[in-house]
C-alpha positions as CSV (number, residue, x, y, z in Angstrom):
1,X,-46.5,-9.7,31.7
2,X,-46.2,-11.6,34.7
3,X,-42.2,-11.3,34.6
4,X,-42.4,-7.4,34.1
5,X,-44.5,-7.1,37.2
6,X,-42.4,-9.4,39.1
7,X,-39.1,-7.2,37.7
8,X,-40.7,-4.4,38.6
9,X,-41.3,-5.0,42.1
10,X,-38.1,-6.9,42.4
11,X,-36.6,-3.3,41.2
12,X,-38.7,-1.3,44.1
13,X,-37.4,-4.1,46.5
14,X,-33.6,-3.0,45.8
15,X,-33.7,0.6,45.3
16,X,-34.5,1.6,48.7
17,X,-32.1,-1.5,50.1
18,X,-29.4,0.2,48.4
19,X,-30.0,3.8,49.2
20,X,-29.9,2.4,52.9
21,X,-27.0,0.5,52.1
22,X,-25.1,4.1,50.8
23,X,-25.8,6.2,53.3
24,X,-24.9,3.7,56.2
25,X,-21.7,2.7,54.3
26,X,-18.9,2.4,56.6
27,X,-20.4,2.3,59.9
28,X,-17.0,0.7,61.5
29,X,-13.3,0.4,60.6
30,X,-12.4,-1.3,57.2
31,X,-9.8,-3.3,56.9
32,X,-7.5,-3.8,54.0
33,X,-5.7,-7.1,53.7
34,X,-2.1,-6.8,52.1
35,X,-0.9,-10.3,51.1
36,X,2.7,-9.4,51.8
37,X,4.7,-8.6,55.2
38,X,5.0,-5.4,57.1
39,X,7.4,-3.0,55.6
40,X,7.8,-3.9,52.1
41,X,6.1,-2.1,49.2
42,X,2.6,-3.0,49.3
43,X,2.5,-2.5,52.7
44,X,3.7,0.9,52.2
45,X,1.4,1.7,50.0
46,X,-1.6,0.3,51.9
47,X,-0.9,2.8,54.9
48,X,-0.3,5.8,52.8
49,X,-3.6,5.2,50.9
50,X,-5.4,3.9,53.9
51,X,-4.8,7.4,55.4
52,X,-5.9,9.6,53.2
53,X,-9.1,7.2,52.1
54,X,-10.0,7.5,55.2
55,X,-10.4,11.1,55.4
56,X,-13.4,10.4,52.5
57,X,-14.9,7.3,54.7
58,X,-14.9,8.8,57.9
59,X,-13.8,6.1,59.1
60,X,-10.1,4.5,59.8
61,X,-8.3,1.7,57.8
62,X,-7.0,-1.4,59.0
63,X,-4.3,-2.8,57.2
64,X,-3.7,-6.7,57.7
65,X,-0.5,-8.2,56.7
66,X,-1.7,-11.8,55.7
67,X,1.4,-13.6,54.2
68,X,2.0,-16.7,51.9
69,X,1.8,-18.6,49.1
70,X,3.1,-15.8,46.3
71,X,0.1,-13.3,48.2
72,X,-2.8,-16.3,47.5
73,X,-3.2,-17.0,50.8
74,X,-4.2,-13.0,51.7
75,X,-6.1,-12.6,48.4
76,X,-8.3,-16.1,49.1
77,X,-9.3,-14.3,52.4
78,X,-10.6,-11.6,50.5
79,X,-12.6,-13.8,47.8
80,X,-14.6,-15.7,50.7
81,X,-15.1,-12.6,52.9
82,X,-18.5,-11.2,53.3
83,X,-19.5,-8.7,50.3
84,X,-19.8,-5.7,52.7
85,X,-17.1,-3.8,52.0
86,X,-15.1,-3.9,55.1
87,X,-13.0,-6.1,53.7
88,X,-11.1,-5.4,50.9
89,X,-7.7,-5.8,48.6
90,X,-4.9,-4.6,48.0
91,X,-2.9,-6.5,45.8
92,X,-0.3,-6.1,43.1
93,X,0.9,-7.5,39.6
94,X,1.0,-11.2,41.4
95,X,-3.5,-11.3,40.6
96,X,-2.4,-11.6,37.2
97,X,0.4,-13.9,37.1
98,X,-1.1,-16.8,39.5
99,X,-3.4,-18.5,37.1
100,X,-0.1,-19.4,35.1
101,X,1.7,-20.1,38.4
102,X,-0.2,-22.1,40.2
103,X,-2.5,-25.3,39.2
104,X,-5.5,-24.9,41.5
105,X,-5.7,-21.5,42.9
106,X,-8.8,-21.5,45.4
107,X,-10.3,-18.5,43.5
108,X,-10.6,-17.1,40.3
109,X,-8.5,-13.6,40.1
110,X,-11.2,-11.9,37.8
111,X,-14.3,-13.7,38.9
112,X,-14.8,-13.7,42.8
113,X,-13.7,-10.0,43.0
114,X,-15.2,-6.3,43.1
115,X,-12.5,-4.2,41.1
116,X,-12.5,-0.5,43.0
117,X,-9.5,0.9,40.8
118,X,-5.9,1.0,39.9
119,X,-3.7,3.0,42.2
120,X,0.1,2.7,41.3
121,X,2.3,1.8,38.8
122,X,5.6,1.2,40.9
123,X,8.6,1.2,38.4
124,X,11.0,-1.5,39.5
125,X,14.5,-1.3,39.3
126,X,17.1,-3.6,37.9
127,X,19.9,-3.3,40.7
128,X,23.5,-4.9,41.5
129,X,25.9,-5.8,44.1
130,X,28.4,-2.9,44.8
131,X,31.6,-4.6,42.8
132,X,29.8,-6.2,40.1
133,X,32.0,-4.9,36.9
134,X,29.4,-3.7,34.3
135,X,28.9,0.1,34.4
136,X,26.1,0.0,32.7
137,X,22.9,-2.3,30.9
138,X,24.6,-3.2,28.1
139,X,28.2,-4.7,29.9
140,X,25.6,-6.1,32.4
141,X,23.7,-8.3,29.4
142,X,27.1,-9.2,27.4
143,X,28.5,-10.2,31.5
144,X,25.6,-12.6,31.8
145,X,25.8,-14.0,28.5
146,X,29.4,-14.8,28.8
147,X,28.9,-16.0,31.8
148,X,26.0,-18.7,31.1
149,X,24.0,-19.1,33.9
150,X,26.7,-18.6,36.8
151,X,25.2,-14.9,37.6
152,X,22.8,-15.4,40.4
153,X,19.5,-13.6,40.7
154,X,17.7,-12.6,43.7
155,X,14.2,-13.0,44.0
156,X,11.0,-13.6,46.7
157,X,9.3,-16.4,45.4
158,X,6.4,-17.4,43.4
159,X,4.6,-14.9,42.3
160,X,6.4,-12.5,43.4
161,X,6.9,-8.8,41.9
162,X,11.1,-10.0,41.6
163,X,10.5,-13.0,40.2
164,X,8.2,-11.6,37.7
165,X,10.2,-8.8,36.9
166,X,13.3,-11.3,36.5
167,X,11.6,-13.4,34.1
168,X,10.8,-9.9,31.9
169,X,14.1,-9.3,32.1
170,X,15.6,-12.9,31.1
171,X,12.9,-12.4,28.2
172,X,13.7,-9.5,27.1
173,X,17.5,-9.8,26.7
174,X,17.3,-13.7,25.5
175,X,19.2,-14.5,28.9
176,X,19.5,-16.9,32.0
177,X,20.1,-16.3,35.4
178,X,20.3,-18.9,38.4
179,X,17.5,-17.5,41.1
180,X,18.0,-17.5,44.6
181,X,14.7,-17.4,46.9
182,X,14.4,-15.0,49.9
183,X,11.5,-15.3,52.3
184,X,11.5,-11.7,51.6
185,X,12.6,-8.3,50.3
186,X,14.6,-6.9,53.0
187,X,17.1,-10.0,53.0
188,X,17.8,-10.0,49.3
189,X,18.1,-6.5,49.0
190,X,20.9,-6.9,51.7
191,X,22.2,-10.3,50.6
192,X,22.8,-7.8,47.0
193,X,24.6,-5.1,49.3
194,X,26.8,-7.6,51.2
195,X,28.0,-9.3,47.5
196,X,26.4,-12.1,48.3
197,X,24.4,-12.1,45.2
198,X,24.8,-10.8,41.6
199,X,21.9,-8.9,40.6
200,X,18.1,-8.2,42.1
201,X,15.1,-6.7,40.8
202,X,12.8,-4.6,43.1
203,X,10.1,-2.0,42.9
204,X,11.4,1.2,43.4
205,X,10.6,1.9,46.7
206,X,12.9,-0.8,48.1
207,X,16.6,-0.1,46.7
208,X,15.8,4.0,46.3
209,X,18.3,4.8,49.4
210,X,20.9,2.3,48.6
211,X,21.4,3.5,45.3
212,X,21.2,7.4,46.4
213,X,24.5,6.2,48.7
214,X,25.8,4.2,46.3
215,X,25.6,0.7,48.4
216,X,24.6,-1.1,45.3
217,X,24.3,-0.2,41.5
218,X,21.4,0.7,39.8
219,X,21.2,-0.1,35.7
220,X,17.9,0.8,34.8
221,X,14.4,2.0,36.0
222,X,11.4,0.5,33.9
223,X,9.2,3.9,34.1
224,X,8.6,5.8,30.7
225,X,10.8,8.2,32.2
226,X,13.4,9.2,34.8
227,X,12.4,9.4,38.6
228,X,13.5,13.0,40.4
229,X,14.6,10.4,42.8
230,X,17.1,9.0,40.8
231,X,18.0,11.3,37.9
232,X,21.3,9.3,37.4
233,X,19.2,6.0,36.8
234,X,18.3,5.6,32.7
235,X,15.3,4.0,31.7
236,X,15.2,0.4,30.4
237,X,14.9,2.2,27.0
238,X,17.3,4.7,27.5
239,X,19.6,1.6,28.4
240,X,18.9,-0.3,25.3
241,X,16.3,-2.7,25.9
242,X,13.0,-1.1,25.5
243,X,11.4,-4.3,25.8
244,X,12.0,-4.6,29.4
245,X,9.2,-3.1,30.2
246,X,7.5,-4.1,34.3
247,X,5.9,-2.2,37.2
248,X,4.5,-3.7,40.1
249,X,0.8,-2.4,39.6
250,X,-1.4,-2.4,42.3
251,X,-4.9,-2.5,42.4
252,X,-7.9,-2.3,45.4
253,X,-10.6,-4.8,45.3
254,X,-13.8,-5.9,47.1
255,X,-14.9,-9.4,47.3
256,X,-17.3,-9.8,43.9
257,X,-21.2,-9.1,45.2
258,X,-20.2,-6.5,47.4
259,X,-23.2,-3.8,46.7
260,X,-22.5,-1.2,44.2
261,X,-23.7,1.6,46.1
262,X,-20.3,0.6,48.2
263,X,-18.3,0.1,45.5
264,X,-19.0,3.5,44.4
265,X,-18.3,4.9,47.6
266,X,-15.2,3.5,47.6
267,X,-14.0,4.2,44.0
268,X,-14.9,8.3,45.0
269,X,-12.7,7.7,48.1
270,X,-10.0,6.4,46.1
271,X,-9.9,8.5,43.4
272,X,-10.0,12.0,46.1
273,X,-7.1,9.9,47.9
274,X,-5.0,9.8,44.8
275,X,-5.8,13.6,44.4
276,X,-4.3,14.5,48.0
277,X,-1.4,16.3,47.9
278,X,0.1,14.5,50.7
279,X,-0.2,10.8,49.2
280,X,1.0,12.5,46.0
281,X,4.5,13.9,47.9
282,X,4.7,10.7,49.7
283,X,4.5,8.6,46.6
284,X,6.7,10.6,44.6
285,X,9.7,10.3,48.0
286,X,9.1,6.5,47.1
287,X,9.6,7.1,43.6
288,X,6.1,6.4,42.1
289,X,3.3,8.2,41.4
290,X,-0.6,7.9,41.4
291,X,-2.4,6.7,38.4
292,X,-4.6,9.3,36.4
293,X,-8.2,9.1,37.5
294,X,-9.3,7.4,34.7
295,X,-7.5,4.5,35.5
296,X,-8.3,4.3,39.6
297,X,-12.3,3.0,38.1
298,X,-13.6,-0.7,38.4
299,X,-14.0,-0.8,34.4
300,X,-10.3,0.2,33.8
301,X,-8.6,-2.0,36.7
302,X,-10.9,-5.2,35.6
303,X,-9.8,-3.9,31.9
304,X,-6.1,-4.1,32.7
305,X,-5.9,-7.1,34.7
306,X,-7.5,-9.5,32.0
307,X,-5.0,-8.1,29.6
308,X,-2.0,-8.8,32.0
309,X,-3.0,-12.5,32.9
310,X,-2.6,-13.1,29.0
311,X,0.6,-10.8,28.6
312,X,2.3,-12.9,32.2
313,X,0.7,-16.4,30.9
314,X,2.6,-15.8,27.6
315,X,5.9,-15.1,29.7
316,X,5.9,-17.6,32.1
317,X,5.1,-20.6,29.8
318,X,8.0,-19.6,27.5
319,X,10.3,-19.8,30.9
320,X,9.1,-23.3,31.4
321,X,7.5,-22.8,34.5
322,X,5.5,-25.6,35.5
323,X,2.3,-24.5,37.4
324,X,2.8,-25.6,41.2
């Protein structure tokens, strides 16, 4: 009896805490850490969505570029920041690869956050330097196999959405490729125009242009199907190797406590963001789309990023990667 009282009132404590709580929610700018530098994909994709959530909020967005460690350094921040919800996540397939990457992460990927929603599947791209001589996927894979492991590949690092997207591709042809680390996109992407290295793998956004002008050669796209952007672009299945099979997903999150009221407020915001005709034009230019509405919910993001730390943790033990 005595714990149904104390329930009770602990219940009439709350309620009107968090009706307070919802109709203050935001009172100032939020900001929006993206764990990756200025100009690259998630960035991107932080500003375009920042501006048309913040339509809903009524108040602006702040992105903040916080870079390092494979995108751990800019997630931790999130994980020990105040459960208010002016400080949130936006972070991509990297939250579910970095319990098999690193050793000791300073935060638990599922556990210390608030999942708001999915917002983007970005297909990536499997891409070559101008005069490599495959014409297409399959010449590509036989090249590489004759060649051992002389082909270079171009990637960003631990964690990263090209090295992931490498080791899905070395996986799913039964190949190996030598990897060469960038401290970023940009450089690879023109270290791969300038011949410098064989073959790089990139979320669409990045290589979109150079394959348009023909700078570099595009083999395959890894979305279910073709992009307007690039109709001449086949599919990994289309190509032959439907198993080859990536996008750089990302997802928003809150640091885990943050009130629901807040996280509800925020999950309406984002899914009317992902409904604006203007995100939707300016996501489809950088050849990606929004996700359906069902996915941009708490339950469907947490959903999906348990079942891609077990999918990524299968891949990057069979690579032998040693956790750093």
């Amino acid at each position: 009896m005595k714990f149904l009282v104390r329930s009770l009132i602990l219940f009439l404590l709350l309620c009107p805490r968090d009706a307070a709580i919802a109709d203050e929610y935001p009172s100032r700018p939020v900001t929006v850490i993206v764990p990756f530098s200025a100009g690259g994909p998630g960035d991107v994709i932080a500003r375009i969505l920042g501006s048309a959530m913040s339509a809903t909020l009524k108040q602006s967005i702040v992105i903040e570029n916080v870079v390092g460690a494979g995108g751990t350094l800019g997630t931790n921040r999130v994980a020990k920041a105040a459960a208010d919800g002016y400080t949130l996540l936006l972070m991509h397939v990297g939250q579910a690869a970095a319990p098999a990457l690193y050793a000791k992460l300073p935060f638990d990927p599922v556990g210390d956050f608030a999942p708001i929603g999915l917002v983007t599947d970005v297909p990536m791209i499997l891409v070559a330097r101008p005069n490599f001589p495959a014409k297409d996927l399959s010449e590509l894979v036989a090249h590489i196999r004759n060649a051992g492991d002389k082909v270079t590949f171009g990637n960003v690092g631990l964690g990263s959405a090209s090295q992931l997207c490498g080791l899905m591709f070395m996986s799913a042809t039964d190949t190996k490729l030598t990897p060469i680390y960038y401290k970023g996109g940009g450089p690879a992407l023109n270290d791969v125009i300038a011949g410098h290295i064989d073959v790089y793998c990139d979320p669409a956004t990045g290589p979109t242009p150079y394959i348009q002008s023909k700078t570099i050669k595009g083999y395959a796209i890894t979305s279910k199907t073709r992009v307007a952007t690039l109709p001449e672009v086949p599919t990994s299945t289309e190509a032959g190797v439907p198993e080859f099979n990536v996008t750089t997903w990302y997802g928003l999150y809150a640091p885990r406590g943050t009130p629901k009221p807040v996280v509800d407020h925020l999950v309406g915001a984002l899914q009317t963001a992902l409904k604006d005709p203007a995100l939707i034009s300016r996501f489809a230019e950088l050849s990606m789309a929004p996700v359906e509405p069902e996915r941009a919910t708490p339950e469907a993001l947490e959903a999906f990023l348990k079942a891609e730390i077990g999918k990524w943790g299968r891949i990057i033990k069979a690579a032998g990667i040693e956790p750093q």
